[in-house]
C-alpha positions in Angstrom: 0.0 0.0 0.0 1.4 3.3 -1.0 0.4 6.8 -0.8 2.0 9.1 -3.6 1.5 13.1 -2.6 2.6 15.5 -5.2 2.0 19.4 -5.2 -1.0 18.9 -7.7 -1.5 15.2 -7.6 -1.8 11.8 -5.7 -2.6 8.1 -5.8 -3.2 5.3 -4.0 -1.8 2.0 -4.8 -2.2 -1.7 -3.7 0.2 -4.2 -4.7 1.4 -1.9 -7.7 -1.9 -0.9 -9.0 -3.4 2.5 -8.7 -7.1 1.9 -6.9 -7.7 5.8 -6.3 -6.3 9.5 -7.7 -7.0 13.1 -6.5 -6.2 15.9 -8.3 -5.8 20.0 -7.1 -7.8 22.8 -8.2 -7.1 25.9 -6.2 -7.7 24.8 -2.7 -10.0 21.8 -3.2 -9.1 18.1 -4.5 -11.1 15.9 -6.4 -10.6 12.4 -5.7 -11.5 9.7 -8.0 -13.6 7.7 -5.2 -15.6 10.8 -4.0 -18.7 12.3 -5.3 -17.4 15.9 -3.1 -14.3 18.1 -3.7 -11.8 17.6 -0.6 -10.0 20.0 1.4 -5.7 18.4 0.8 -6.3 16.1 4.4 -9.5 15.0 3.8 -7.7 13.8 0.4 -5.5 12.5 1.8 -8.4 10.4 4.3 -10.5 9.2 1.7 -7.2 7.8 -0.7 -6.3 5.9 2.9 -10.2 4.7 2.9 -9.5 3.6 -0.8 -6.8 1.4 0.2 -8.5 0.0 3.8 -11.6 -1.5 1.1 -8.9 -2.3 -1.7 -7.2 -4.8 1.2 -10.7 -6.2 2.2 -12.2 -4.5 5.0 -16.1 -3.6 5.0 -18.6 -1.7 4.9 -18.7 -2.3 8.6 -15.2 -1.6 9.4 -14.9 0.8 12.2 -12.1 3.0 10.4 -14.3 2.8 7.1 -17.3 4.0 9.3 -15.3 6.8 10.8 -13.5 7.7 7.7 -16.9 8.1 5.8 -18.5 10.1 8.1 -15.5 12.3 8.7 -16.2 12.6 5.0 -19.4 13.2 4.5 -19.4 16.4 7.1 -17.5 18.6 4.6 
């Protein structure tokens, strides 16, 4: 699992393959997995909640709970 943070880009990789990308524009980020632009940390949160589902945790998961919801208040 790997987290790649550039000054106008990242990914999210699992064994090599990119699951998840954000991009900047301005202050916000779109991330591929969100349906919301991101402040740069909640980016950063929902690439790391790409990779906890991409390594087989649930719906149910307490940090995919937690992670969502942190999400969803933006």
């Amino acid at each position: 699992m790997t987290i790649k943070i550039n000054e106008d880009s990242m990914s999210a990789s699992v064994a090599g393959a990119v699951i998840a990308t954000a991009t900047r524009a301005r202050d916000r980020w779109t991330v591929s997995i969100w349906p919301n632009t991101l402040t740069y940390n909640q980016a950063i949160t929902a690439l790391t909640l790409a990779e906890r589902l991409a390594t087989g945790h649930g719906d149910d998961d307490p940090f995919v709970v937690a992670w969502r919801e942190e999400l969803a208040g933006d």
